[in-house]
Backbone as JSON Lines, residues from 0, in Angstrom:
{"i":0,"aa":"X","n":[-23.76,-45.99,-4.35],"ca":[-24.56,-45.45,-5.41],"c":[-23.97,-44.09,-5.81]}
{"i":1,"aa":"X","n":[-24.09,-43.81,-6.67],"ca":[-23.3,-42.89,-7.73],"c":[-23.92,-41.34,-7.72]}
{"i":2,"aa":"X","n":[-23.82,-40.42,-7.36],"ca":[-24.6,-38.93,-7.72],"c":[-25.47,-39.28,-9.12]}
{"i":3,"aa":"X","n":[-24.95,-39.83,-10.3],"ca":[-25.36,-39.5,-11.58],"c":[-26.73,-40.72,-11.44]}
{"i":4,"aa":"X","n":[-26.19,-41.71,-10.49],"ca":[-27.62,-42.88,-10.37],"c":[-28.87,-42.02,-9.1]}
{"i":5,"aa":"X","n":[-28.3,-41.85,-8.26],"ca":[-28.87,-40.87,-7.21],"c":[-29.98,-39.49,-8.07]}
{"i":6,"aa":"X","n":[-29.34,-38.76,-8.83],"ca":[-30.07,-37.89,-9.84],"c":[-31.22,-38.7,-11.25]}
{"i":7,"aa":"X","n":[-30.97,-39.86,-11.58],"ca":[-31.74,-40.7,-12.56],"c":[-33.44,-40.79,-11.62]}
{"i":8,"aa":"X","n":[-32.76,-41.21,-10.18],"ca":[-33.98,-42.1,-9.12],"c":[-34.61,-40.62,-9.16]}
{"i":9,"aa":"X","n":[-34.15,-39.42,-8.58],"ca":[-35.1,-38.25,-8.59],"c":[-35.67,-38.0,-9.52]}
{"i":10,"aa":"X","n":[-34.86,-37.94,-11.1],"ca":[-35.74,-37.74,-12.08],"c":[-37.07,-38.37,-11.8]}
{"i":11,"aa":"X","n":[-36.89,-39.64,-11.89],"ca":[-37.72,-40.71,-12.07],"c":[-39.11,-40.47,-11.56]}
{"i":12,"aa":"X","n":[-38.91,-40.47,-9.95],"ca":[-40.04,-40.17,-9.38],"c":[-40.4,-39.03,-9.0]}
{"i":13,"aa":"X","n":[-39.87,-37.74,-9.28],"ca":[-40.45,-36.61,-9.98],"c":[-41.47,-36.46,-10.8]}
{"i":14,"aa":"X","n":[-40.95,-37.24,-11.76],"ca":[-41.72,-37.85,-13.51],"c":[-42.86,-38.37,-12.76]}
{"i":15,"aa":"X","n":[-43.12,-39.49,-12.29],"ca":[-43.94,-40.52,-11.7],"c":[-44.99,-39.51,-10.86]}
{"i":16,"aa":"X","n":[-44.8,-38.74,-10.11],"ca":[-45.44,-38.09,-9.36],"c":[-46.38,-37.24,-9.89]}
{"i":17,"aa":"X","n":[-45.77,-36.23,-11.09],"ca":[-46.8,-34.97,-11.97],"c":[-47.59,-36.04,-12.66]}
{"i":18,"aa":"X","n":[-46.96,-37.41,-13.09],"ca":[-47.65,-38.37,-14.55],"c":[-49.05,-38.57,-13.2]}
{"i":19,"aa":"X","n":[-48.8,-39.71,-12.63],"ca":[-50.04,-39.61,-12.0],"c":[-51.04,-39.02,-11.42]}
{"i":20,"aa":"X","n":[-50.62,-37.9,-11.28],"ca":[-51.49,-37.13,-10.49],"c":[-52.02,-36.53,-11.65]}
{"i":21,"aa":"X","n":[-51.49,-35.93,-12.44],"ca":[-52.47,-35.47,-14.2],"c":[-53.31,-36.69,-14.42]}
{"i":22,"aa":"X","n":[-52.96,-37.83,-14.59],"ca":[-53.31,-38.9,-15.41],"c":[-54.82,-39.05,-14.11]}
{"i":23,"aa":"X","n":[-54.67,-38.71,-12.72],"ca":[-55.95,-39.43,-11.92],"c":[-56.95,-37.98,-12.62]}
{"i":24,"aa":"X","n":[-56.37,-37.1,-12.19],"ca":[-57.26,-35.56,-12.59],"c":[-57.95,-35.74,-14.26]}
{"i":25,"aa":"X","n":[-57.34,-36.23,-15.02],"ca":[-57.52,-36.47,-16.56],"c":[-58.69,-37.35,-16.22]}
{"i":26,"aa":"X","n":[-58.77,-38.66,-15.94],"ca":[-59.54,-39.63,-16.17],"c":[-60.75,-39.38,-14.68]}
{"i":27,"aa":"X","n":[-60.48,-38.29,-13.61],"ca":[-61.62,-38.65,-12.49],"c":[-62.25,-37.5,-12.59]}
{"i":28,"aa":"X","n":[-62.0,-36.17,-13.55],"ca":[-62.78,-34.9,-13.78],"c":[-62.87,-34.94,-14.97]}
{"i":29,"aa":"X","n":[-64.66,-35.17,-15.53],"ca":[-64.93,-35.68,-16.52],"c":[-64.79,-34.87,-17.5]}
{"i":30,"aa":"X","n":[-62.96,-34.76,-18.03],"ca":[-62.84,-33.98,-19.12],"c":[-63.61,-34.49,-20.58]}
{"i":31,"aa":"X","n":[-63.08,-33.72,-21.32],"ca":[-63.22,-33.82,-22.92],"c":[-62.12,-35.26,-23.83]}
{"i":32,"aa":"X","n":[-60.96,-35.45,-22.99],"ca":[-59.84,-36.05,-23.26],"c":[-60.34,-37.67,-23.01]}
{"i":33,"aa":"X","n":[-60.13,-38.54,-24.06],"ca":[-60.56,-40.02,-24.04],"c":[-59.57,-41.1,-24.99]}
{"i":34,"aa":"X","n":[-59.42,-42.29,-24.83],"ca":[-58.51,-43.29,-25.45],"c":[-57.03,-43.06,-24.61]}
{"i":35,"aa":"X","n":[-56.33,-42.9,-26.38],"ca":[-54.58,-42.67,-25.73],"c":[-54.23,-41.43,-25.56]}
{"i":36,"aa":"X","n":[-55.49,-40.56,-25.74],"ca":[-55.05,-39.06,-25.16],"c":[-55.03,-38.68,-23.91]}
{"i":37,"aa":"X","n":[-55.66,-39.79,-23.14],"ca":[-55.42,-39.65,-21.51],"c":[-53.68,-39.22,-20.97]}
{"i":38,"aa":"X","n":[-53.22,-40.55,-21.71],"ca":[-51.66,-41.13,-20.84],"c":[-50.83,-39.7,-21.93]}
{"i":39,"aa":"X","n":[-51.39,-40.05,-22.68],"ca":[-50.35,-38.68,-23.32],"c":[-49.79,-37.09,-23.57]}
{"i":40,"aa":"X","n":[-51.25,-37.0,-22.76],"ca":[-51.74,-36.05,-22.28],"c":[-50.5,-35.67,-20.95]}
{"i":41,"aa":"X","n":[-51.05,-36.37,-19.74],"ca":[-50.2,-36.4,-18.85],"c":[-48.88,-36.82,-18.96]}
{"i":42,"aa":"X","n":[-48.12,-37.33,-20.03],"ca":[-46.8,-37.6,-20.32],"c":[-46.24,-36.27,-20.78]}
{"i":43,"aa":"X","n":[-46.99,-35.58,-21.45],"ca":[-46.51,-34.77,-22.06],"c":[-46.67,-33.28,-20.71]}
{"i":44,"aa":"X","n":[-47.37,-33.4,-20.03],"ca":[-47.34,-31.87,-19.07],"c":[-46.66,-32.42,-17.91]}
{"i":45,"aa":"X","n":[-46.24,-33.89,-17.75],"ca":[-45.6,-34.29,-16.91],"c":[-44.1,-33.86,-17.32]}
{"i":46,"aa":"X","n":[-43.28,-33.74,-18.47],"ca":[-42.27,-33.69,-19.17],"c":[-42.08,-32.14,-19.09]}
{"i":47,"aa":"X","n":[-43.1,-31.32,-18.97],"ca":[-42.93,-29.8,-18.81],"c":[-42.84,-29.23,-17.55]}
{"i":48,"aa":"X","n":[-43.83,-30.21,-16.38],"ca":[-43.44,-30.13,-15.36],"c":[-42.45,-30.61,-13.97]}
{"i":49,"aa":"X","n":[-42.14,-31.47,-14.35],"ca":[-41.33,-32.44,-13.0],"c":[-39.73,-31.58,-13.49]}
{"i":50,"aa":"X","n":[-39.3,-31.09,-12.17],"ca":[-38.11,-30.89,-11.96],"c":[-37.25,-31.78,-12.74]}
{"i":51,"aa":"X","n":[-35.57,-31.05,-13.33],"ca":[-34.53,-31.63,-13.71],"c":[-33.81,-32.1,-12.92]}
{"i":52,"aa":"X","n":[-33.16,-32.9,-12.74],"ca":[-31.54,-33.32,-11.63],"c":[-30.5,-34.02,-12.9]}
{"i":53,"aa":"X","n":[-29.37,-33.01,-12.17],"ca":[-28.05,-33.16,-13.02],"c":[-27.14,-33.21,-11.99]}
{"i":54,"aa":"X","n":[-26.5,-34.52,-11.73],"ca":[-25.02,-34.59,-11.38],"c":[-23.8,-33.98,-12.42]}
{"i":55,"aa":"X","n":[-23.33,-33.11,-11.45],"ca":[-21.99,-32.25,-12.5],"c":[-21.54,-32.11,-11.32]}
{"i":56,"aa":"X","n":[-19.41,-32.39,-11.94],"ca":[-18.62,-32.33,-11.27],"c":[-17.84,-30.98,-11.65]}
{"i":57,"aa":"X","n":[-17.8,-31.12,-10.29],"ca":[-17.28,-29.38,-10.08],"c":[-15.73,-29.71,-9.04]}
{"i":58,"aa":"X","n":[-15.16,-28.77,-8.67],"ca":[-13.92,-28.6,-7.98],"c":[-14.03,-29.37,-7.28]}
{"i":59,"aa":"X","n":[-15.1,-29.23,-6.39],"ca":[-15.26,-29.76,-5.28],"c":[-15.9,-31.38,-4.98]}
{"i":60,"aa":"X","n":[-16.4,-31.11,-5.95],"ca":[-16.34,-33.15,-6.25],"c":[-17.71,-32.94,-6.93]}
{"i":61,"aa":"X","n":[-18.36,-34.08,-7.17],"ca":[-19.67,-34.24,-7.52],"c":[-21.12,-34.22,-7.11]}
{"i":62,"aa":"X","n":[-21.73,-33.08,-7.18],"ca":[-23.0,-32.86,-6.75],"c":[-24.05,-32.49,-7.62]}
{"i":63,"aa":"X","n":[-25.29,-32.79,-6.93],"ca":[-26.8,-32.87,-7.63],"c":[-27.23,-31.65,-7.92]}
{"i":64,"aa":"X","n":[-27.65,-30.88,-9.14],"ca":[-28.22,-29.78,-9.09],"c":[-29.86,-30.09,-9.75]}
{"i":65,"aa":"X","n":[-30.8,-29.66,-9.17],"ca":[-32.47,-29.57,-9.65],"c":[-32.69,-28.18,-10.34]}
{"i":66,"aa":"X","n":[-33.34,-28.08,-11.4],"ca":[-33.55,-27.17,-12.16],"c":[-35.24,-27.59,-12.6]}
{"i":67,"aa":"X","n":[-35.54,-26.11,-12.1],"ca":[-37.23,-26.5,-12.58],"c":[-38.36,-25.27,-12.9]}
{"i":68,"aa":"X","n":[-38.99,-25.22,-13.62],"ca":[-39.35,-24.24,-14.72],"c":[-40.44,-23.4,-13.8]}
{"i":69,"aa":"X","n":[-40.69,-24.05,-12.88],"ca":[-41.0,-23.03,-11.87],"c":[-40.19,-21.93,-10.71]}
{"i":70,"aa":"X","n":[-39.05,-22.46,-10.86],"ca":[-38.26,-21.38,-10.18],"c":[-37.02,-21.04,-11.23]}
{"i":71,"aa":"X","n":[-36.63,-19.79,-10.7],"ca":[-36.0,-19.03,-11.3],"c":[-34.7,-19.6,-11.24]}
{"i":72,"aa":"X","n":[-34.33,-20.24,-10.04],"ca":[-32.7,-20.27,-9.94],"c":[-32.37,-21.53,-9.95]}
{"i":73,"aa":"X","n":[-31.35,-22.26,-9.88],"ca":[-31.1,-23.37,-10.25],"c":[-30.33,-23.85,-8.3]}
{"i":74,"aa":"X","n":[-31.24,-25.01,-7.87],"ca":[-30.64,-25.05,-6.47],"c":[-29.56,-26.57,-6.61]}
{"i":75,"aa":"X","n":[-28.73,-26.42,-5.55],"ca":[-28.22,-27.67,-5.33],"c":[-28.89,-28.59,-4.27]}
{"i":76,"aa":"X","n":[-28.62,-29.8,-4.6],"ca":[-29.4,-31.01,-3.76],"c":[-28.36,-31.67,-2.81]}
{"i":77,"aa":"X","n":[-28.56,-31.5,-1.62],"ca":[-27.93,-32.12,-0.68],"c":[-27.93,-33.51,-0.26]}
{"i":78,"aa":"X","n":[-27.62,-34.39,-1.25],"ca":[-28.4,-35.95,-0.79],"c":[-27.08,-36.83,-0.8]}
């Protein structure tokens, strides 16, 4: 498996992780939010929140970097 496929799977369930957990909080604390503003709701703060992963090749060969709007610095992923 590939760094650049390895970085897709983190995206992924990064994504998966903020979506549901907004989407249970949205629909089990009886907000104001109802219909397709539930899922879109949480698509959309899920998209602001879940960490980035970027495979970029560097000198040294190809590695994972996570970038995420809660921290300041940009770390590398050891996977």
């Amino acid at each position: 498996m590939t760094k650049g496929t390895k970085a897709l799977i983190l995206m992924f369930f990064s994504y998966a992780l903020f979506f549901l957990t907004i989407y249970y909080v949205l629909t089990h604390f009886h907000t104001a939010i109802q219909g397709f503003w539930i899922p879109l709701t949480a698509g959309i703060c899920s998209t602001l929140l879940a960490p980035q992963f970027k495979a970029i090749k560097t000198p040294k060969g190809e590695k994972i970097f996570m970038r995420w709007l809660l921290l300041k610095e940009v770390k590398e992923i050891k996977w």
